[in-house]
C-alpha positions in Angstrom: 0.0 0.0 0.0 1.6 3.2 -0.9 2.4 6.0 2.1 -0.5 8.1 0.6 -3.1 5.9 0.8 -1.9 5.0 4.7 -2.1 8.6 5.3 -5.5 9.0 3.8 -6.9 6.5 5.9 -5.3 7.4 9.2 -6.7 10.6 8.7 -9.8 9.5 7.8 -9.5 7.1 11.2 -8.6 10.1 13.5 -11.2 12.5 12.2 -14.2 9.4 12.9 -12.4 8.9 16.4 -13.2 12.6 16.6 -16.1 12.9 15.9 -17.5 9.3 18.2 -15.6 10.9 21.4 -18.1 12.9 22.4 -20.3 10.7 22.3 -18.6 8.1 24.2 -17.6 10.0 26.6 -20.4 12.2 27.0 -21.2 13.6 30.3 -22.0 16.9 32.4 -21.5 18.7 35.3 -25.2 19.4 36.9 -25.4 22.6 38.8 -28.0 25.3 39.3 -27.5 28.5 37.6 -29.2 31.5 38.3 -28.7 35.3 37.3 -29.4 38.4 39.7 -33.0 39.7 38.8 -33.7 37.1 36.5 -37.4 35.5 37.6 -38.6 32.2 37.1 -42.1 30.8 37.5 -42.9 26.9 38.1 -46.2 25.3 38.7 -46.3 22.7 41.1 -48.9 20.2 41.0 -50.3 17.4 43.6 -52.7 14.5 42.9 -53.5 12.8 45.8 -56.0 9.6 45.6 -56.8 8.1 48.9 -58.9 4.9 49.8 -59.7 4.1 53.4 -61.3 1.0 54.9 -62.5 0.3 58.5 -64.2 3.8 59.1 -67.0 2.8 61.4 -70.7 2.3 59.8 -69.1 2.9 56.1 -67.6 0.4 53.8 -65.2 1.4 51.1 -64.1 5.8 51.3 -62.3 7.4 48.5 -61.0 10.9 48.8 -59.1 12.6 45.5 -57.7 16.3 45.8 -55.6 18.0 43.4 -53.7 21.4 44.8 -51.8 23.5 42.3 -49.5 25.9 43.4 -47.7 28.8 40.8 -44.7 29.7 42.5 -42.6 33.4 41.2 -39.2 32.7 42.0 -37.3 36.2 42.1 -33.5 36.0 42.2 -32.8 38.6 44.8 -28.7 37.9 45.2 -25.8 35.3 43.5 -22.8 35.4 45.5 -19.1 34.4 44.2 -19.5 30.9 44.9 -23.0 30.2 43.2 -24.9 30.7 46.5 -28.1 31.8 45.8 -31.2 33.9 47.8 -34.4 33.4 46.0 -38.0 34.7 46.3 -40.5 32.9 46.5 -44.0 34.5 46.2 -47.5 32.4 46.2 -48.8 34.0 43.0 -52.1 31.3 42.7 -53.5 28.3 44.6 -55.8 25.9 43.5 -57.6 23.0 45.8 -60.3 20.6 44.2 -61.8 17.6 46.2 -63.8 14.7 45.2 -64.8 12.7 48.1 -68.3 11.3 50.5 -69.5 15.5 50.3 -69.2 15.7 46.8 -66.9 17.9 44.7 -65.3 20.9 46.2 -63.3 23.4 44.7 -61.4 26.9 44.8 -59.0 28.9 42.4 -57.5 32.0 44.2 -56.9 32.9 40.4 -61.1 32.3 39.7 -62.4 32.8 43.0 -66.8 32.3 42.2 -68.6 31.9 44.7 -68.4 31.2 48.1 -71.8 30.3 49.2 -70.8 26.3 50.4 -69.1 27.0 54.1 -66.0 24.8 53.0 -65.5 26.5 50.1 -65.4 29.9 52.3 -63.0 28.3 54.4 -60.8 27.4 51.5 -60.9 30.6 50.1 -59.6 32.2 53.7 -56.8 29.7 54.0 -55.6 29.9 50.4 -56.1 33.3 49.9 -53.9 34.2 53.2 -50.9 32.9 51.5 -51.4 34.1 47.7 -48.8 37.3 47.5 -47.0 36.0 50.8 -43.1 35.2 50.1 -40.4 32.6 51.6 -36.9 33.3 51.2 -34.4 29.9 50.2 -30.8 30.3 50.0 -29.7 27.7 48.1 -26.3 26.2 47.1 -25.6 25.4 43.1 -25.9 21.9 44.1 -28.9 22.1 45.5 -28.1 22.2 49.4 -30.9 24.2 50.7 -28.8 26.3 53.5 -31.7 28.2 54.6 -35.3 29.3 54.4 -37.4 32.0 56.4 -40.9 33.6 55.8 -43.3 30.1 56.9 -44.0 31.4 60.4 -45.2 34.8 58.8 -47.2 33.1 56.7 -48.6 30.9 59.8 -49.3 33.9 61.1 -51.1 35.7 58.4 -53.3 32.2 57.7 -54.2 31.8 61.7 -55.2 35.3 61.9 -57.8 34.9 58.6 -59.3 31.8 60.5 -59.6 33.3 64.4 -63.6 33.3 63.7 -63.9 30.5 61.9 -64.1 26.9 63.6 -64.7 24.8 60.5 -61.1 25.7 59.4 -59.0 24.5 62.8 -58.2 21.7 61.4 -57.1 23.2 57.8 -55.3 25.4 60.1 -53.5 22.7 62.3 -52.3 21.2 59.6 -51.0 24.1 57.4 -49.1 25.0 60.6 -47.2 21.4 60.5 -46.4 21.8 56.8 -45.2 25.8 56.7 -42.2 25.8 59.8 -39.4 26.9 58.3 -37.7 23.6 58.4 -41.1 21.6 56.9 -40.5 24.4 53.9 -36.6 23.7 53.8 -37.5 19.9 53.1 -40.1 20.6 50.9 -37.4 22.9 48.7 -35.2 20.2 48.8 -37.9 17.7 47.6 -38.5 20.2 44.7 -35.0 21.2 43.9 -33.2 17.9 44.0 -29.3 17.8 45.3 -27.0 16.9 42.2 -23.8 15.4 42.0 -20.7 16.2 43.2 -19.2 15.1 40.1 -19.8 15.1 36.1 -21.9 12.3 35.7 -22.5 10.1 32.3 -25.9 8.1 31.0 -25.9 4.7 33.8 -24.1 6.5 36.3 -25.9 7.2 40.2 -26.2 9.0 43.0 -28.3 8.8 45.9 -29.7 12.3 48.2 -31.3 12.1 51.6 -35.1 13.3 52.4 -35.4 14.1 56.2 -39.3 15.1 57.2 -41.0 15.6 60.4 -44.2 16.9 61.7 -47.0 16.7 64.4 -49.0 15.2 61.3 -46.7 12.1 60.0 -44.1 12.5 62.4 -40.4 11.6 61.5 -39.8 10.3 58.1 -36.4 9.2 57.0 -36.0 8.3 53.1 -33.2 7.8 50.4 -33.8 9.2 46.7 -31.7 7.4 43.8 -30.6 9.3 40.6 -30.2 7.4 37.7 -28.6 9.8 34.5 -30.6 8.0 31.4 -29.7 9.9 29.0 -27.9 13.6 27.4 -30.0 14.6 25.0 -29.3 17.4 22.3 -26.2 19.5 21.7 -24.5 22.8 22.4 -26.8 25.5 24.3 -30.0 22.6 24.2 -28.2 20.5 25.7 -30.8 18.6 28.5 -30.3 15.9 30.9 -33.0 13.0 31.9 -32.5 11.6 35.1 -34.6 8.5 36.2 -35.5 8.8 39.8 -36.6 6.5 42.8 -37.7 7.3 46.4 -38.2 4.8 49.1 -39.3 6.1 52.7 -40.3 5.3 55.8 -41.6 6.3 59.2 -39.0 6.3 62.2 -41.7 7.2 65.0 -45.3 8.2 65.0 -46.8 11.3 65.6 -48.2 12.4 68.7 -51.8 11.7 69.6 -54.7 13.9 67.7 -58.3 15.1 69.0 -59.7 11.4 69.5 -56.4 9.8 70.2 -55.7 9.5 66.4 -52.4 8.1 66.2 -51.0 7.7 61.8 -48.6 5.0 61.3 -47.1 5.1 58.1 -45.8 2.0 56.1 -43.1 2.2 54.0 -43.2 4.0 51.0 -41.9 4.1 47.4 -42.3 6.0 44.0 -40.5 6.5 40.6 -40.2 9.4 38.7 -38.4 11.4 35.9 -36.6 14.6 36.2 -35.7 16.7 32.9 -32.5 19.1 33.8 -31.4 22.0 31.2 -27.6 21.8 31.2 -27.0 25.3 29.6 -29.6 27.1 31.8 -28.7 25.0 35.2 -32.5 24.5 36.1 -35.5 22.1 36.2 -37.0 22.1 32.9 -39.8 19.2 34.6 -40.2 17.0 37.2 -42.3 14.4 37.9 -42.7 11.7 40.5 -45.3 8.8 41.4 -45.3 7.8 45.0 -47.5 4.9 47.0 -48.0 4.8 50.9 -50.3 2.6 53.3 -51.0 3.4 56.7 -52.9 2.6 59.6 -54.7 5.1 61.7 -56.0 4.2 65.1 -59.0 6.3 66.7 -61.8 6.2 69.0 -65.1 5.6 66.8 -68.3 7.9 67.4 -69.6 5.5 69.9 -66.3 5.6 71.9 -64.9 2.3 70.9 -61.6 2.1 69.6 -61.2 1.7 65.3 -58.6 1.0 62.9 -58.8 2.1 59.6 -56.3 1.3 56.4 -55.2 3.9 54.2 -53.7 3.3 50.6 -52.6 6.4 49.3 -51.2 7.4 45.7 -49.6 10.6 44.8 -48.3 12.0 41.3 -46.2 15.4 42.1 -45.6 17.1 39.1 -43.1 20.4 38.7 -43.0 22.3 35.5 -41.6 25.6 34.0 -44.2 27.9 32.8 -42.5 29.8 30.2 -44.0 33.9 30.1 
């Protein structure tokens, strides 16, 4: 074979070796990106299907509720290292439930009317926290440092349901779920902790959840990351990231009105999360979680009951592009 031809195909070899490298070695460096002033708006929806047996006098009960929040994220300061202080602001909330009393419903963004007295204490509740605003400062990999605003906001919602009994218990148990540090795993939840290293499609890592309340007590779980796939090229460059959850209940909460005690089983769910690389944000999340429990009371005639709960949830974060 004559030199020329040799050097025509080594070249030709090097430039395909060239162009495959990226490709075999493709991977990326996830980290949250965000730019003094710049705002950012995500709708988070909940889908909660519940079905409980045991309740005394009733056979079969099945309770669905959908809540969807639109959160304005506002970035008020990025210091040198990435840190972030972010905004948060309740621009809408809406609650619908289907269950024994029919179909209920309120949009802060539609409000109607108010006639039915659970609506009216919907509307109270929800309508407290549209305009109210947490601050998050959060690391570029996600660490959730710190958050402030949920007492205010306890505040604000106890204060718009002094005179109005039928919403105690809404109340009670927006007071578990808006504590500062019941918000600070609830950001962490939504803005997942990445890697500490570039990652490439089959490679894992794991983050922790850490929840606790007076309403499901002290829940310890592990989230797995999964990178599937790197999808698209230069500035549209996007990550999909398979994700699983498994949880469970360390101890119970304390004892309710009627010596309600929840005991949660374990839980799991899988889910998908859609990261833009160029951007460094959450282009969509979703997740799909199950969880039994077992919830001991005193009945109506004062004997004890046990009922079983089988609950599903689908949790779904998106971008809403303005």
């Amino acid at each position: 074979m004559k030199r020329s031809q040799v050097s025509v195909r080594f070249a030709a070899l090097l430039a395909c070796a060239a162009y495959a490298a990226p490709a075999l070695a493709q991977d990326a460096t996830l980290r949250y990106r965000w730019n003094k002033g710049e705002t950012l708006t995500y709708r988070i929806t909940m889908q909660t299907s519940s079905s409980i047996t045991g309740m005394p006098g009733m056979n079969e009960m099945k309770v669905d509720q959908t809540i969807t929040q639109v959160m304005k994220n506002v970035v008020d300061d990025v210091a040198a290292d990435g840190t972030t202080t972010l905004r948060q602001t309740f621009e809408s909330v809406k609650l619908a439930i289907d269950g024994p009393m029919g179909h209920i419903e309120y949009d802060t963004a539609a409000p109607g009317s108010v006639a039915n007295p659970m609506v009216q204490s919907m509307r109270q509740v929800l309508g407290a926290m549209v305009g109210e605003s947490i601050t998050v400062v959060q690391a570029p990999d996600g660490t959730v440092r710190k958050v402030e605003g949920g007492t205010r906001l306890i505040e604000k919602v106890t204060r718009s349901m002094a005179e109005d009994p039928a919403g105690a218990a809404a109340t009670q148990g927006l007071k578990a779920m808006m504590t500062d540090d019941a918000l600070k795993a609830m950001m962490e939840q939504s803005f997942s902790k990445l890697p500490a290293n570039p990652v490439k499609p089959a490679d894992t890592w794991e983050g922790q959840l850490n929840l606790g309340n007076d309403v499901v007590g002290k829940i310890r779980g592990t989230v797995k990351f999964t990178m599937k796939a790197i999808e698209g090229t230069a500035d549209a460059r996007m990550a999909r990231i398979a994700v699983s959850l498994a949880m469970a209940q360390e101890t119970a909460p304390p004892p309710g009105p009627n010596g309600v005690v929840m005991k949660l089983g374990a839980a799991t769910g899988q889910g998908e999360m859609l990261f833009d690389l160029a951007k460094g944000r959450i282009q969509k999340s979703t997740m799909k979680s199950e969880m039994p429990s077992t919830i001991t009371m005193q009945g109506p005639d004062g004997s004890p009951a046990t009922l079983q709960n089988k609950t599903t949830t689908t949790m779904t974060m998106e971008l809403v592009e303005k």
